[in-house]
C-alpha positions in Angstrom: 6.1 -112.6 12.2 9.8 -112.6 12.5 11.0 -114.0 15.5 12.8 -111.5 17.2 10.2 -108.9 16.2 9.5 -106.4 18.7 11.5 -108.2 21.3 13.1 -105.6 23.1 10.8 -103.2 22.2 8.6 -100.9 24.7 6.3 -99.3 22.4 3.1 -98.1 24.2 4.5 -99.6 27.6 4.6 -97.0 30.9 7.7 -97.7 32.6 8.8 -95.8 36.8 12.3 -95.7 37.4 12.9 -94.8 41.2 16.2 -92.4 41.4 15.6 -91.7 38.0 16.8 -88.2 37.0 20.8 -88.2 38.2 23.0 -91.5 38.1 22.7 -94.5 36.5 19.1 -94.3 37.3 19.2 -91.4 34.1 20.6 -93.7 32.4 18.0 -96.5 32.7 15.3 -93.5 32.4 17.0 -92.8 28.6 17.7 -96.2 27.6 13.5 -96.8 28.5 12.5 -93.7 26.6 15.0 -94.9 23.5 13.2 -98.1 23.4 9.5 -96.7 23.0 8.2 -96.6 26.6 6.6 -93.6 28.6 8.6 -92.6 31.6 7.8 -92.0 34.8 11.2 -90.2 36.2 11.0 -90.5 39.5 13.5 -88.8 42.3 13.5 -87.1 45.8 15.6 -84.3 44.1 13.5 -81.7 42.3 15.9 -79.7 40.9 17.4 -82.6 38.6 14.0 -84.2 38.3 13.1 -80.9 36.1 16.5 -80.5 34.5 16.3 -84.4 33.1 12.8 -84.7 31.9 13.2 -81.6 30.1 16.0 -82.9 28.5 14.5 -86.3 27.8 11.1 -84.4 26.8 13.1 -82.6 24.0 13.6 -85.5 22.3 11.0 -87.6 23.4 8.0 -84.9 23.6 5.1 -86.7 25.7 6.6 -89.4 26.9 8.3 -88.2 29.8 6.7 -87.9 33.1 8.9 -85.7 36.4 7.5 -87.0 39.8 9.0 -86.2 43.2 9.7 -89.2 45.1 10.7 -90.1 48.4 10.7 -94.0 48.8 10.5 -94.3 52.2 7.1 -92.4 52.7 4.0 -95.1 50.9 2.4 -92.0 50.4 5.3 -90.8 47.7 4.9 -93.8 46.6 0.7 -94.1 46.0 1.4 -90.5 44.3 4.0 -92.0 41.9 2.1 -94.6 40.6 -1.6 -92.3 40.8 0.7 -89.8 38.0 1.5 -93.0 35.8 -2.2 -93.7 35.8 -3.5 -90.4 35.4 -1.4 -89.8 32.4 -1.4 -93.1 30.7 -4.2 -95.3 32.6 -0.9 -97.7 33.1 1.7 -99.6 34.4 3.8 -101.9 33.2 7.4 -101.6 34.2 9.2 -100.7 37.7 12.9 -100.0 38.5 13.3 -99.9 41.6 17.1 -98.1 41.3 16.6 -95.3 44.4 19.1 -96.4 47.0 21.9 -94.9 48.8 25.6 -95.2 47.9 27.6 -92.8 46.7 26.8 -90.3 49.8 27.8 -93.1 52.0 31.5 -92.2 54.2 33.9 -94.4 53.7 35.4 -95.3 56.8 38.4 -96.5 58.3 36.5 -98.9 60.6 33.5 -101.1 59.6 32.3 -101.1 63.1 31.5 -97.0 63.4 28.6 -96.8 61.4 25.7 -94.6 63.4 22.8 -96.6 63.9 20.9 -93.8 62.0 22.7 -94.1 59.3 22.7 -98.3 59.2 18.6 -97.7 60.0 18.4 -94.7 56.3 20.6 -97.5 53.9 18.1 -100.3 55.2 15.2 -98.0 54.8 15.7 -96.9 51.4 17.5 -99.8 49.4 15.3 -102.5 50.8 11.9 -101.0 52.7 11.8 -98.4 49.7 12.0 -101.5 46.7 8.9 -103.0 48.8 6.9 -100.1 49.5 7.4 -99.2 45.6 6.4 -102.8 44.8 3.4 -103.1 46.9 1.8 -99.5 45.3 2.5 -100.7 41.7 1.1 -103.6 42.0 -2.8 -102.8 41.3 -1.5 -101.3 37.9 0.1 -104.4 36.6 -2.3 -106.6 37.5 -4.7 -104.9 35.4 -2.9 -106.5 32.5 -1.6 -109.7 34.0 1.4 -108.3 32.6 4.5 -106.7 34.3 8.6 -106.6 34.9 9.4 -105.6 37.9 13.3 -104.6 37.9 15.3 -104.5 41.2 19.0 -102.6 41.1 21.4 -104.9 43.5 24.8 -105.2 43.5 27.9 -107.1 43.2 28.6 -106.3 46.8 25.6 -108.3 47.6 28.0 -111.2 46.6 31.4 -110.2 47.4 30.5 -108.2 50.9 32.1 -104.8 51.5 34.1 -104.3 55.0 34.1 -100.3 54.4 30.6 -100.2 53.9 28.6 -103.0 55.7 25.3 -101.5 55.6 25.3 -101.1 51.8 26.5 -104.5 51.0 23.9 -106.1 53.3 20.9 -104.2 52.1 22.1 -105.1 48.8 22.2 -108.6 49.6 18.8 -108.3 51.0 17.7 -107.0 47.5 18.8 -110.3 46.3 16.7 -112.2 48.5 13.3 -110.1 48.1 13.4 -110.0 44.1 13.6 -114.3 44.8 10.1 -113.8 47.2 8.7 -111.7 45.2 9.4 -113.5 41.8 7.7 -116.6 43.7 4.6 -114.7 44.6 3.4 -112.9 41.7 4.9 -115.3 38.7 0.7 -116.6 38.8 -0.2 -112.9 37.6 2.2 -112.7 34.5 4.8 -110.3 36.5 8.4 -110.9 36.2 10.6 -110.3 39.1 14.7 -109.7 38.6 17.6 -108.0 40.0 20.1 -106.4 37.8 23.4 -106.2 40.1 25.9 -103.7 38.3 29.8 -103.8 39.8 31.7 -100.7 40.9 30.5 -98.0 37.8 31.9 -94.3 37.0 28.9 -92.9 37.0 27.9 -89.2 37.1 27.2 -89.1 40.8 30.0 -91.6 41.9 32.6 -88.7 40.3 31.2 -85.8 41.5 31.4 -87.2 45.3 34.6 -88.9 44.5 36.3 -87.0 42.6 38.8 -89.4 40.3 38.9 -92.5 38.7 41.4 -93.9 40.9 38.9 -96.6 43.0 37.6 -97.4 39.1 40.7 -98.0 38.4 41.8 -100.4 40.8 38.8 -101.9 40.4 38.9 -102.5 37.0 42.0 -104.3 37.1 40.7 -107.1 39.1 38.0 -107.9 36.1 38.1 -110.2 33.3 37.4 -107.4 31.0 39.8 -104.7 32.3 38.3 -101.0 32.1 36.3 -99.0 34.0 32.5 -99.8 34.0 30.1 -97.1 32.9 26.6 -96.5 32.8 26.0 -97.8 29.4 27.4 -100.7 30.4 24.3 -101.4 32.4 21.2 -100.4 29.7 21.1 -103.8 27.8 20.5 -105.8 30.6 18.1 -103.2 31.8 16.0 -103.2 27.9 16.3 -107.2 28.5 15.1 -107.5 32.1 11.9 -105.1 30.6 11.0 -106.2 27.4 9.1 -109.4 25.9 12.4 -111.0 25.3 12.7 -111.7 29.1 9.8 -113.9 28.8 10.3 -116.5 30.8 12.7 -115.5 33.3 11.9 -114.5 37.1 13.6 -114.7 40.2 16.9 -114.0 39.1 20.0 -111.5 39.7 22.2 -110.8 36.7 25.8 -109.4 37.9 27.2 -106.8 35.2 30.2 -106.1 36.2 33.0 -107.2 33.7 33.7 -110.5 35.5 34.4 -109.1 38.5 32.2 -111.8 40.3 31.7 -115.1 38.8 28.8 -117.5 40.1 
């Protein structure tokens, strides 16, 4: 056997990617489909949750699997993972992408943010990754066998005055894909965050319209242009696929060289 055969290869594989029919999180739900897995497309938002599996059904008939999904009820949750095994008797990989961002104000002091609001970001990116996590989990281990994929940020390193909230939770991301990592590496389940920078995607435009925060951003990187969703998908195939092995615990920042460490 070669030996880069199959590596990065998802054939017969069931994959759930939380926030998964608008975003980046269609994105990671294509790239998955591309490389041979069954999706489970996952989102709290029906109407794009039909529009994007029938679009990724087209192409990929069978393999595409719509779910509503709201992260912070473990009900949601159980039902999420009760369609993956109803339709394929598996699990095998999780994205846990949900989180809130781009409907975030931006505000001109860090210090007004409603506690209901601080209480929903903490709720959803963090809570909603473990809840996600912990109703998976019995599919997985049925294989000793799993990657387990947690969307951070580079804000989780670099902090964000105009939107505190966020870049905590984010760094709290960080920290729970480490604990997590360390407590189920003895069942063959891989555990790692995939932190993009500041990305153009889809969403991002349509509630900010203009590339001009892109922009700026971009010329603060190494590589100096805007970041895009494909930008993100071949860390995501490696973080998912047999070639990631032997890795666990980790965050990979892809975000041009924004953030060095």
């Amino acid at each position: 056997m070669a030996l880069t055969e199959g590596m990065f290869r998802l054939d017969g594989k069931v994959a759930a990617v939380t926030g998964g029919s608008k975003g980046i999180g269609m994105y990671y739900s294509q790239a998955l489909a591309e490389a041979g897995a069954n999706v489970v497309l996952a989102d709290i938002d029906p109407k794009t949750v039909r529009e994007t599996t029938e679009r990724l059904e087209a192409d990929h008939p069978g393999r595409v699997l719509g779910v509503e999904l709201d992260v912070t009820k473990r009900e949601s949750a159980r039902s999420m993972v009760a369609a993956a095994d109803a339709k394929w008797g598996r699990l095998d990989i999780l994205v846990n992408n949900a989180g809130l961002y781009a409907v975030l104000p931006r505000r001109e002091s860090p210090w007004d943010i409603p506690d209901d609001e601080f209480d929903q970001v903490m709720m959803v990116n963090v809570r909603g990754i473990y809840l996600c996590t912990v109703e998976a989990l019995p599919l997985m281990q049925r294989n000793d066998w799993g990657r387990i994929i947690n969307i951070a940020s580079g804000l989780a390193f670099k902090g964000a005055p105009n939107l505190m909230h966020y870049a905590a939770s984010k760094g709290a991301v960080v920290n729970l894909t480490k604990s997590m990592a360390t407590a189920l590496g003895h069942q063959g389940i891989t555990v790692n965050a995939l932190a993009p920078g500041g990305t153009a995607s889809p969403t991002v435009l349509e509630l900010h319209p203009g590339a001009g925060m892109s922009e700026q951003t971009a010329r603060t990187r190494i590589l100096k242009r805007v970041e895009v969703p494909e930008d993100l998908v071949g860390t995501l195939l490696y973080l998912s696929s047999p070639a990631s092995d032997f890795m666990t615990g980790q965050t990979i920042v892809v975000d041009g060289g924004s953030y060095l460490h």
